[in-house]
C-alpha positions in Angstrom: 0.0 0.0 0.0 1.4 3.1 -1.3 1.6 6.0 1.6 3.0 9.7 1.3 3.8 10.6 5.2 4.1 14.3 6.1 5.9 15.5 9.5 6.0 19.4 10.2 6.3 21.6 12.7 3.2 22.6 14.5 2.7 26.3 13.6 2.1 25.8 10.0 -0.9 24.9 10.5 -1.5 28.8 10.9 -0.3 28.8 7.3 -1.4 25.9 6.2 -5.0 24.1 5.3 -3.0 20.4 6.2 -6.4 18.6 5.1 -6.4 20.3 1.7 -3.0 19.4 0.8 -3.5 16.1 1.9 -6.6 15.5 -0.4 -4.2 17.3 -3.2 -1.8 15.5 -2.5 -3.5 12.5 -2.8 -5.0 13.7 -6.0 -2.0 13.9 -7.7 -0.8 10.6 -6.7 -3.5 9.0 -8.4 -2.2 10.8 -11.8 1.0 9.3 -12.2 1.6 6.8 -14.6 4.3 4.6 -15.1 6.0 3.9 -18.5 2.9 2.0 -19.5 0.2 4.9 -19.2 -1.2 2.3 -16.3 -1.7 4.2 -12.9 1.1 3.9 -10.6 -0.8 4.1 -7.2 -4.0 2.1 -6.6 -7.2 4.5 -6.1 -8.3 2.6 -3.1 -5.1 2.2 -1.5 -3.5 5.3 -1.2 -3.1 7.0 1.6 -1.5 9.9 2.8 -1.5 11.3 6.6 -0.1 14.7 8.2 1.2 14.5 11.5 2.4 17.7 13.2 6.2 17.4 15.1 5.3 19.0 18.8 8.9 18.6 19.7 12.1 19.1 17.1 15.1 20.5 17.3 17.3 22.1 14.2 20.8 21.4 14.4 22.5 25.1 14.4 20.0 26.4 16.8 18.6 29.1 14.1 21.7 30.5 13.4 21.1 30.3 9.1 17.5 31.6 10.0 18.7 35.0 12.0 21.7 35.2 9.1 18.8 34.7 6.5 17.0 37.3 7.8 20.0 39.8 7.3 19.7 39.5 3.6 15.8 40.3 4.3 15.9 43.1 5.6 14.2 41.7 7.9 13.7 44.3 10.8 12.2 41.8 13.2 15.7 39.5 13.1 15.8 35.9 12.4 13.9 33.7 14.3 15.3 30.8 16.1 11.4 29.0 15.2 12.4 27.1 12.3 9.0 25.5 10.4 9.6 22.3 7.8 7.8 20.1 6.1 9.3 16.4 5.7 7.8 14.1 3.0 8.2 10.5 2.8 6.4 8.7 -0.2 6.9 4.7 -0.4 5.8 3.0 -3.3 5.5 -0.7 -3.8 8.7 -2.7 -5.4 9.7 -2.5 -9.2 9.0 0.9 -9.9 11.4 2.7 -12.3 13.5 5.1 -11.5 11.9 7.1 -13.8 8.3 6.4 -12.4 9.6 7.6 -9.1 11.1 10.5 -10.6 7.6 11.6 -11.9 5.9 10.4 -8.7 8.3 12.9 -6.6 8.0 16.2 -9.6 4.3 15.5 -9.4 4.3 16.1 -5.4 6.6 18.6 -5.6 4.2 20.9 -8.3 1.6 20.6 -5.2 3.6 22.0 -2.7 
């Protein structure tokens, strides 16, 4: 069962309708095709899930954030409150490196 798992960090979902770009998502996994014009992910058995990440840590402690934020002009600073969004798609065996290629540019147009 093919399944496209989304981790983030909690205050996107300020930004963010989560439950429309999972149902987007989802969409456009059901238009990829392999090198057969047959439909790489099964209607009925795809699923894709959000969860949000109440505890993370980035590794420089928001130091490329506040530097960022000088090239911004920021005049708030950088902020140390990194968001991200972390996709994982798995796909059944025997799919082309090409067919994942589309799969991943096809996700990627939706976010």
């Amino acid at each position: 069962m093919p399944h496209l798992v989304i981790l983030y960090t909690g205050q996107l979902d300020v930004e963010t309708n989560m439950k429309v770009l999972c149902r987007d998502l989802a969409d456009a996994m059901l238009t990829v095709l392999d090198e057969s014009d047959k439909q790489v992910f099964p209607t009925g058995g795809t699923r894709v899930l959000a969860y949000p990440a109440p505890h993370y840590a980035v590794a420089d402690g928001g130091a490329a954030g506040r530097k960022a934020a000088q090239f911004d002009n920021n005049p708030h600073g950088g902020s140390e409150d990194y968001a991200f969004v972390y996709l994982n798609v798995r796909m059944g065996k025997g799919r082309s490196e090409a067919t994942q290629k589309r799969a991943g540019d096809i996700l990627v147009e939706v976010t």
